[in-house]
Each structure stands twice: as structure tokens, then as C-alpha cells.
C-alpha positions, 0 to 999 in steps of 0.5 A: 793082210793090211800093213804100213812100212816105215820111211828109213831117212838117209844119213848123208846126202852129198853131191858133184856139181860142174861148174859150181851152183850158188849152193855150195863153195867151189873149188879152184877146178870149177867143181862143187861138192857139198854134204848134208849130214841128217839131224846136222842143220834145220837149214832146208837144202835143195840142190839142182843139177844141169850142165856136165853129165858127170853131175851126180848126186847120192845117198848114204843109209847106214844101220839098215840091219836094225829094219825088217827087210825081205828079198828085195828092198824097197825105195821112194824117189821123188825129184823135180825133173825136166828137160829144157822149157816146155818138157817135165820129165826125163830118164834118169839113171839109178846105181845102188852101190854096196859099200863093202863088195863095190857090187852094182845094181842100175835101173834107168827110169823115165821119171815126171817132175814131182812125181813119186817113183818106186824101185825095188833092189836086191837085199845083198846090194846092203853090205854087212855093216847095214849100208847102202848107197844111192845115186842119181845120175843125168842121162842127157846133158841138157836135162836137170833134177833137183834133189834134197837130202830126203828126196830119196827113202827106203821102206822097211817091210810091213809092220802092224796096221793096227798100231798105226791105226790107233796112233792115227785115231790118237792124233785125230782125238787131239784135234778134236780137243783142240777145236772144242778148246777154243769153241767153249772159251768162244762161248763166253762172249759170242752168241751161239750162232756167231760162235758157230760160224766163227769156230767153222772158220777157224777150223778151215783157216787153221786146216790151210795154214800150209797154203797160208804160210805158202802165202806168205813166203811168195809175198815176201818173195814179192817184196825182195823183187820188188826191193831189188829193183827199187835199189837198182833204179837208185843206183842208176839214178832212174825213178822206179816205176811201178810194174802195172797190176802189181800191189804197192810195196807199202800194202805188201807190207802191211799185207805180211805183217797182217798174216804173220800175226794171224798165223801166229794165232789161228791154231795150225790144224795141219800139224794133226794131219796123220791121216795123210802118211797112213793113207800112204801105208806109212807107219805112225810113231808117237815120237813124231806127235808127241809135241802136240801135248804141249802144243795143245797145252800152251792154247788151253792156258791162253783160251783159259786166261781169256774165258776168265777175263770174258765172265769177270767183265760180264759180271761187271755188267 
């Protein structure tokens, strides 16, 4: 029988840190602790653990008696992990704590740097209050992971493939409204053949737009580098000299506001991509799209505004 689960987020995620990362604020023995509560900050959180072995990081699920569990209990891990330059994965030790009783279940895995890895656990490790914990613990010192607050998500039992296919068709249909939105308002001042083209290359533009802003994001890396090193050279009196095969600061710039402005206007057809957690047998809510009405809607304004200027100036000529 076909089914799809849903991905159940922690709600807190915490870590141990000796001697401290530039993440968090240490504390006067050289260890880092921080927390990460969900739905507390849109701050993006990534913490990498190396060094000390007692370095450790974990996640707290509460509420779990509200989700359709069977026996077992099952959970995604998905880390970046290696051991010194050259080797990308390393074993990794699993504790799943049971708040109440303190009872104990470990696993050790070989896990491969972003690789997703499933584990299962036994039901009675979720205390009667619906609380579990999770941590990840290093078993060789010189090896690393980094994690984030949903680098670890537990997977409900099967629920109803059927809702989510439709969701799925739902969203597809919008995406769909969307590229004929702006194929109509392209035809009252393209030709047909250009409109064509045009609208084929916005569609593939607008379904790479995380590649673009991928993009983006390294270019203004680049810039900071290259900043940096500029202010260095200042501060120590030295003309800085510009690194062979590297783009100048001045068409990085330009480079950057180029493709912000044209991020802000190609449609971002990513956003409709539902296909990719159905694929993954993962449940598709309403809630999580529904935001695509309205974003549907402020293009449908524009391209309205803009189809009525192109006929007014043609009825001009």
C-alpha cells in the first residue's frame, strides 16, 4: 500500500563545544554551549564539532503522542562529516535518551559527508509526556560533523498517499497558472516566436533560481574576500595587487546588483517544487504552500498593469 510519512522538526536543538567555535559565546572554562529553540529566530544555525571528544550535539522532540507511531520509530540523520582532508565519512555514535525512565538506546554508524542515513528506535525510548531525545556523539577525536537544528527528523507512520498526491497536482496547477500568467501578458508586445522563446527561458531561469541565488551568495563571498584583503594591504601600507584570473571588484559589483535585480523579477519556480518531498515519500500539507496564492497573485497584478499599458501604446500607434 503506497504512503507518505511526515517529517516531525525538533524543538530544540543544543550543543557542547570545547574549546568554543566562533558560533556561540564561551564561557570562562573554554566550553561552548548554545540552544536553538524551533520557530524562536530565521537566523540559519550550523555548528561544526571537532577537538574534544566529549563534544556532542542533540535534539529534543516533544509532543510525539499527537503523531501515529508503530513499534518502532523512525529517524533521518543528515550531517556533513569527515575525518582530516582527504576522508569524507566517519562513525558516528547515536544515543537516544528517554527523558522520564533515563533509558538508553545507541547505534553506532559509518555515516558519508551529506549523506542521509535512517535509523530506527523502539517506541518505549518516548516517554509518556511524547519526548525523546537524540545526540550525536564523535568517536575519533580528530574527525568532525556539522549539524543544524533539522539535521536530525523523525518520520511518523504512513498516512494517506492519495491526500498528498493531490496537494502535489494542486501545486504543479498553480505553477502552471503562473507560466501562462506571464505568457499572455508577453503576447501583447512579442511576436509569437519570440514570446515563445522568451517565456522557455524564463521557465528554466525561474526553475534554477537556487543555483542563481547559490550564485549570488559566492559572489558576494568573493567580494568580502576580496575586500579583506584590500584592507590589509591599506593597513600595512602595500598596494594590493590583484590575484591573476580573478574578476575585478568593480564587475563583481556590478555582477551582484545585476543578479539581484533579476532575481527579483524572474518568478522563482522552485518555490512550486512538491514533486521533490513526494518523491521522498514525504507528506504534503496545504499550510506549507499556501502562501503561493498570494504570490501568484502580486505577479498577476504586475503583468495585468503591464498588458494594459502595452495595448494602450498600441492603440496610440
Amino acid at each position: 500500500v503506497l504512503g507518505v510519512r511526515e517529517r516531525i522538526k525538533p524543538e530544540e536543538f543544543y550543543f557542547r563545544q570545547s574549546p568554543p567555535s566562533a558560533k556561540a559565546s564561551p564561557s570562562t572554562d573554554g566550553i561552548t554551549e548554545g540552544s536553538y529553540e524551533n520557530n524562536k529566530t530565521d537566523e540559519p544555525l550550523e555548528v561544526t564539532l571537532k577537538g574534544d571528544a566529549n563534544n556532542f550535539a542533540a535534539w529534543r522532540f516533544i509532543n510525539l503522542n499527537n503523531y501515529p507511531f508503530g513499534e518502532k520509530v523512525k529517524a533521518e540523520i543528515k550531517i556533513k562529516v569527515g575525518e582530516g582532508r582527504y576522508r569524507i565519512s566517519s562513525e558516528v555514535l547515536v544515543r537516544i535518551l528517554n527523558p522520564l525512565t533515563k533509558e538508553e538506546g545507541r547505534e553506532i554508524l559509518d555515516i558519508s559527508y551529506r549523506k542521509t542515513e535512517t535509523i530506527q528506535f523502539e517506541h518505549k525510548f518516548i516517554d509518556k509526556t511524547g519526548e525523546v531525545k537524540i545526540f550525536l556523539h564523535r568517536l575519533n577525536p580528530d574527525s568532525y560533523i556539522t549539524v543544524t537544528p533539522e539535521s536530525i527528523v523523525l518520520l511518523s507512520s504512513a498516512r494517506s498517499f492519495e491526500y498528498s498526491f493531490f496537494i502535489a497536482l494542486l501545486v504543479v496547477f498553480l505553477q502552471v497558472v503562473l507560466v501562462i500568467i506571464f505568457c499572455v501578458t508577453c503576447s501583447s508586445f512579442l511576436s509569437g516566436a519570440v514570446n515563445i522563446f522568451f517565456n522557455i527561458f524564463l521557465y528554466f531561469a525561474g526553475s534554477g533560481m537556487k543555483f542563481l541565488q547559490d550564485s549570488l551568495d559566492l559572489m558576494r563571498l568573493s567580494i568580502q574576500e576580496q575586500l579583506k584583503r584590500q584592507n590589509i594591504a591599506e593597513l600595512a601600507q602595500q598596494v594590493h595587487h590583484h590575484i591573476e584570473g580573478e574578476m575585478p571588484l568593480w564587475l563583481m559589483r556590478l555582477s551582484e546588483e545585476i543578479l539581484g535585480i533579476v532575481l527579483k523579477i524572474i518568478p522563482d519556480f522552485s518555490r512550486f517544487d512538491a514533486w521533490n518531498n513526494f518523491l521522498r515519500g514525504y507528506t504534503i500539507s496545504i499550510s506549507s504552500y499556501s502562501y503561493l496564492i498570494e504570490y501568484i497573485f502580486i505577479y498577476a497584478i504586475v503583468m495585468l498593469v503591464i498588458s494594459i499599458i502595452a495595448f494602450r501604446l498600441r492603440e496610440i500607434k
